[in-house]
C-alpha positions as a printed Julia matrix, in Angstrom:
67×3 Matrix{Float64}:
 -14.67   -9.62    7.95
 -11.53  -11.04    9.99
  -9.19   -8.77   11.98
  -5.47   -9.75   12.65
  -4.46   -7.83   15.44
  -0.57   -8.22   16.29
   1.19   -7.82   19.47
   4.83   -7.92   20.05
   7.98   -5.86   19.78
   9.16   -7.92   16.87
   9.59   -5.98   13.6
   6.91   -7.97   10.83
   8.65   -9.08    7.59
   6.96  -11.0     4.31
   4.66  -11.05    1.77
   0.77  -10.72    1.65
  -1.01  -11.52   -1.69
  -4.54   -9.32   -2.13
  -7.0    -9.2    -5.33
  -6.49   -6.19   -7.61
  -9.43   -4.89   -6.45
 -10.59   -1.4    -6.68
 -10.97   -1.51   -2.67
  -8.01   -3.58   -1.68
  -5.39   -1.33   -3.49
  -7.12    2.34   -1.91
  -6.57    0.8     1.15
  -2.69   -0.19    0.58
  -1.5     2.19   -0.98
  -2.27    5.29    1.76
  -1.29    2.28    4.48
   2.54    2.32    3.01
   2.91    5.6     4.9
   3.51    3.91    8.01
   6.22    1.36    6.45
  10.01    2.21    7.61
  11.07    0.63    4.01
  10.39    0.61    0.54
   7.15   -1.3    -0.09
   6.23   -3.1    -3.83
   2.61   -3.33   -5.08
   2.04   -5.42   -7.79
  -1.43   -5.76   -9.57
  -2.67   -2.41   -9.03
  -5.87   -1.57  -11.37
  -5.15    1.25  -13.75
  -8.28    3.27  -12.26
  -7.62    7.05  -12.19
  -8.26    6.77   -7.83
  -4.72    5.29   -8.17
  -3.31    8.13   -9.92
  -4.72   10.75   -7.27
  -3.26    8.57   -4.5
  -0.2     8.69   -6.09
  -0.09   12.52   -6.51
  -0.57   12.66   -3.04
   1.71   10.72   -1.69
   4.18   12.46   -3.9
   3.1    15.87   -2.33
   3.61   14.66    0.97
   7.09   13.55    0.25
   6.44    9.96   -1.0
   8.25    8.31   -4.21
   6.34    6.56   -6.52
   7.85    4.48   -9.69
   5.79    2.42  -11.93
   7.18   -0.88  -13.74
């Protein structure tokens, strides 16, 4: 597997286009945390791991909205 490792004091702005995957999307979703913005997720699988990320991010302050 490749790494990207960044350095710099420039703020990173874009988009990034993953698979749907089961394993891709439990790994995004807790990784918004650290984003100073709102962040969109499109493609998510409707698996019920998403759901219990979603409660808890709620319970730790997050918003979550569905489209």
């Amino acid at each position: 597997m490749e790494k990207l490792n960044i350095a710099g004091g420039d703020p990173l702005r874009g988009t990034v286009h993953i698979s749907g995957a089961k394993n891709s999307a439990v790994a995004l979703i807790p990784a918004t945390i650290l984003a100073d913005s709102p962040v969109t997720i499109e493609g998510l699988p409707h698996i019920s791991d998403i759901d219990t990320l979603r409660d808890l991010l709620e319970e730790i302050g997050g918003k979550y909205a569905a489209s």
